[in-house]
N, C-alpha and C positions, 0 to 999 in steps of 0.2 A: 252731572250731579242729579241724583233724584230732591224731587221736590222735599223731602223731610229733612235733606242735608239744609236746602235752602234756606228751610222755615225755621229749623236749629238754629242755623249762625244766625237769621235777624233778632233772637228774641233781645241783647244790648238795647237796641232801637226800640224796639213795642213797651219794653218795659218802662222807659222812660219817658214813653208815650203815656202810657196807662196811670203812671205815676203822677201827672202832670192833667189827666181828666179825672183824678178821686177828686178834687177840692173844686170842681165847678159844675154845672147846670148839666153835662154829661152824664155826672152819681148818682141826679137824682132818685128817689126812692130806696138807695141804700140804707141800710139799718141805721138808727141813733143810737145812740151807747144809751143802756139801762134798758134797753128793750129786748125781750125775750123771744127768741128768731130758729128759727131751721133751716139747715141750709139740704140741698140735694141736689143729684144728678146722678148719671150714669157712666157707668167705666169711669175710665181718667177722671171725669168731673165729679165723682162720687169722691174720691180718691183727695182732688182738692179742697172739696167743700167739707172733709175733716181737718182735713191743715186748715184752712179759714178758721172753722167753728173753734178748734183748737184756740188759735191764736186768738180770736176776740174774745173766748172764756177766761183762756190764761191772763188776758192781760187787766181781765175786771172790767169788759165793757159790758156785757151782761150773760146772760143762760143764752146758750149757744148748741144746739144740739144737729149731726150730721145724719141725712140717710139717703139709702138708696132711693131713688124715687118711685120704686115698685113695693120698698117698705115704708112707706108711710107712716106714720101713727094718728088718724085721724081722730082719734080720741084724746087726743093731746088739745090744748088752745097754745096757742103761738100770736103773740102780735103782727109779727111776718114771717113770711116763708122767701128765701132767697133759692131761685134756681140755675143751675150752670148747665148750659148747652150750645157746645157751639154748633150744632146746626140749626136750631130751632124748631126739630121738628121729630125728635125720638119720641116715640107714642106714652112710655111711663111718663114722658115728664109732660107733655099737654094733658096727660091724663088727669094728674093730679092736678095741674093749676087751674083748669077747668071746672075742678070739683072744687076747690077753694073759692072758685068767684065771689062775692059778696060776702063770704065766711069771713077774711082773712086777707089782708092785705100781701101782695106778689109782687118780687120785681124778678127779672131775666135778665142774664148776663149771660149777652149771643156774639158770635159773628158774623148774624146776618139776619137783618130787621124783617126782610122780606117775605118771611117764612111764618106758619100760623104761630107762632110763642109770641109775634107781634099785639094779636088780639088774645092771646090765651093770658098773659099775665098784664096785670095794674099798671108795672111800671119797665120800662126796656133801658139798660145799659148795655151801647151798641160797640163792641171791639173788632171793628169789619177791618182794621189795618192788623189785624193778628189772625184772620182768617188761615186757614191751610185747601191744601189742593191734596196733603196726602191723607191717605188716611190712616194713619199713627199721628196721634197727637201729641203737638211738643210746644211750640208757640203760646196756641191759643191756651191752654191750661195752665202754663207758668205767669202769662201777660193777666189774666182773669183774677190769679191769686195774688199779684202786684196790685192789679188795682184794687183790693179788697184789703190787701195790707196797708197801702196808702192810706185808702180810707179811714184805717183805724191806727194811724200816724205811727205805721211801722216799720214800715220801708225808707232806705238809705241810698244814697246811691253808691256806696260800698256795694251794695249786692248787685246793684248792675255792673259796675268794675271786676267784684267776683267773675259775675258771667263772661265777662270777656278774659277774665284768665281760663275758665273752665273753658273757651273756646280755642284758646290760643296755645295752652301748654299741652304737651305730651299726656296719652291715658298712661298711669301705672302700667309695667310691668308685668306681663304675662298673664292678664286680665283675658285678653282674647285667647287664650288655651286652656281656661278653666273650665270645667264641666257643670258646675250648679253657680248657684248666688243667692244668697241672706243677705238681704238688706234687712235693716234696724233702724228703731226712731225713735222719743222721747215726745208725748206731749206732742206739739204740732208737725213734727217732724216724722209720726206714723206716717201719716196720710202721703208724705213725700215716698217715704220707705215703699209704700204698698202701690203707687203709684208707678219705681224704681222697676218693681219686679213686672207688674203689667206691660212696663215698656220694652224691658227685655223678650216677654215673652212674646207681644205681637209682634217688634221686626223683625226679630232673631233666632224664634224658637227654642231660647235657653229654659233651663230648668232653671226656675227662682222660687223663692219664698220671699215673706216678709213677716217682721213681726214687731212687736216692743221691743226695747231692746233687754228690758229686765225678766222677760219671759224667755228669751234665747237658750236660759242654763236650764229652762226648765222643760228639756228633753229636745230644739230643736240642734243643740248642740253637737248634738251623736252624730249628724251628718255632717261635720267639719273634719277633714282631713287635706291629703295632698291632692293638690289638685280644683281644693272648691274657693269660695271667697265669701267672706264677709266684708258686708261695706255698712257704716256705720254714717248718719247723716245729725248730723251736729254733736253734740258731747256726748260720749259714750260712758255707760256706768263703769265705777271706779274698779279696774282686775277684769276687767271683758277682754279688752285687748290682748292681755298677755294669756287669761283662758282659752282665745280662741289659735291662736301661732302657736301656743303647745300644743294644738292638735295636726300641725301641718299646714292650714287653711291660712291662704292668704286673709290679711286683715288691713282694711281699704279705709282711711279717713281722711280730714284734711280741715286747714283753716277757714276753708272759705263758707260762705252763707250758704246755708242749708239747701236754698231754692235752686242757688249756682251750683251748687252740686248735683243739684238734679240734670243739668246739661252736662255735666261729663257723664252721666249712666248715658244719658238719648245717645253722647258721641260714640259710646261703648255700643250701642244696641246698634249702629247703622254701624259698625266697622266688623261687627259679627255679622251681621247680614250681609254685607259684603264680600264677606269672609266665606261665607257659606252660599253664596250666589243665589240670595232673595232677594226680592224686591221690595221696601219697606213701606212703598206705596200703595203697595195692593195685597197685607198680608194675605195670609193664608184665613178662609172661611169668614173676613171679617169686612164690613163696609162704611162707610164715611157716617150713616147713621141707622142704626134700628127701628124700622118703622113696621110694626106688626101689622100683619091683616085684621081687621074687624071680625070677631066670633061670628058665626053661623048664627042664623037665625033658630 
């Protein structure tokens, strides 16, 4: 088994791990509700830290706003900046907490304390039992959004039970013969969607998108026929479903929690890799972190 199979099937465990360090001395420096926060990161954790901001805007705990961490808006004020990386040590994101220092209160949420985001941000929230060895992220990115949900007393353990059906049941049907993929989301469930498609395309090399899901009719449609899929991740707008199966296009949903549904795409994206005889460990052009050279003098 490659290590991403590994770190897929543990996330049951990490999450109930993560779930169970939001409410003690482990959190601290996580947001207070009513406080006004940004969150950031890079790839995949860009990706969550809009599902986060998502959900703690949605639910009323305060202004919550997501970015990459090479887009910044330093002209903004922020009570905190919340950053996700799990190696600790991709150049945009020391970049910017470095430049925050004493501006602006920082915490980290890593898988590995040992590395410069130790000293670079305020405060460190340490998820070393969600670490990975590969490098496509699966674990560490759904465990991080757990304990971020916890924190904001949103998580169940239905969605851990989720997970383990999403590990345990068969993928749909003819899923691995398809040629593209639309994923779709609502609200905090984009950042799942666009997360969906990134994962596909590191281990797998599939053709994906992502989008809103109320933006789909508004022209990403036309590429729905036989042969592609759309996968829809929590409630879908009302006549989407049947718009999109009139066109030929599988159309992918289901009851379970949103985030557990993000572990059937990761099981779909190693079974096409598989499929395809890649190795999802070491895709193609891509490494465990981004760490730029320093400009020329």
């Amino acid at each position: 088994m490659s290590y991403a199979e590994t770190e897929t099937a543990s996330q049951p465990d990490c999450w109930r791990r993560a779930a169970a360090l939001a409410g003690g001395p482990g959190a601290v420096g996580l947001p207070a509700a009513g406080e006004r926060i940004a969150v950031v990161g890079c790839g995949t954790s860009f990706y969550m830290a809009q599902a986060y901001a998502g959900l703690r805007e949605g639910s009323g705990q305060g202004e919550s706003d997501a970015f990459a961490a090479s887009e910044f808006p330093f002209d903004r004020g922020y009570d905190r900046v919340v950053a996700l990386t799990r190696s600790g040590t991709t150049t945009e994101v020391l970049e910017l907490l470095n430049r925050l220092r004493g501006a602006t209160r920082t915490v980290a949420v890593t898988a590995d304390p040992r590395t410069p985001v130790r000293t670079a941000a305020d405060d460190l929230v340490v998820l070393d039992f969600a670490d990975e060895r590969s490098v496509v992220q699966t674990r560490f990115a759904t465990t991080a959004l757990t304990l971020l949900r916890a924190h904001l007393g949103l998580h169940s353990e239905q969605a851990v039970a989720d997970a383990e059906t999403a590990l345990a049941e068969p993928l749909p049907d003819g899923l691995l013969e398809c040629t593209q993929f639309s994923f779709l989301g609502r609200g905090w469930t984009v950042g799942l969607a666009h997360e969906a498609a990134l994962k596909m395309k590191e281990a797998s090399l599939s053709w994906t998108e992502s989008y809103p899901a109320m933006e789909y009719r508004h022209g990403p449609i036309s590429i729905s026929t036989a042969g592609t899929a759309t996968w829809m991740f929590g409630e879908a707008p009302e006549g989407l479903a049947e718009q999109v199966r009139a066109t030929g296009a599988a159309w992918v949903d289901g009851p379970l929690d949103p985030l557990a549904d993000l572990v059937r795409v990761q099981r779909l994206a190693l079974a096409r890799a598989a499929a395809r005889g890649l190795d999802p460990d070491l895709p193609r052009h891509l490494s465990r972190s981004v760490v730029l050279d320093p400009p020329s003098p």
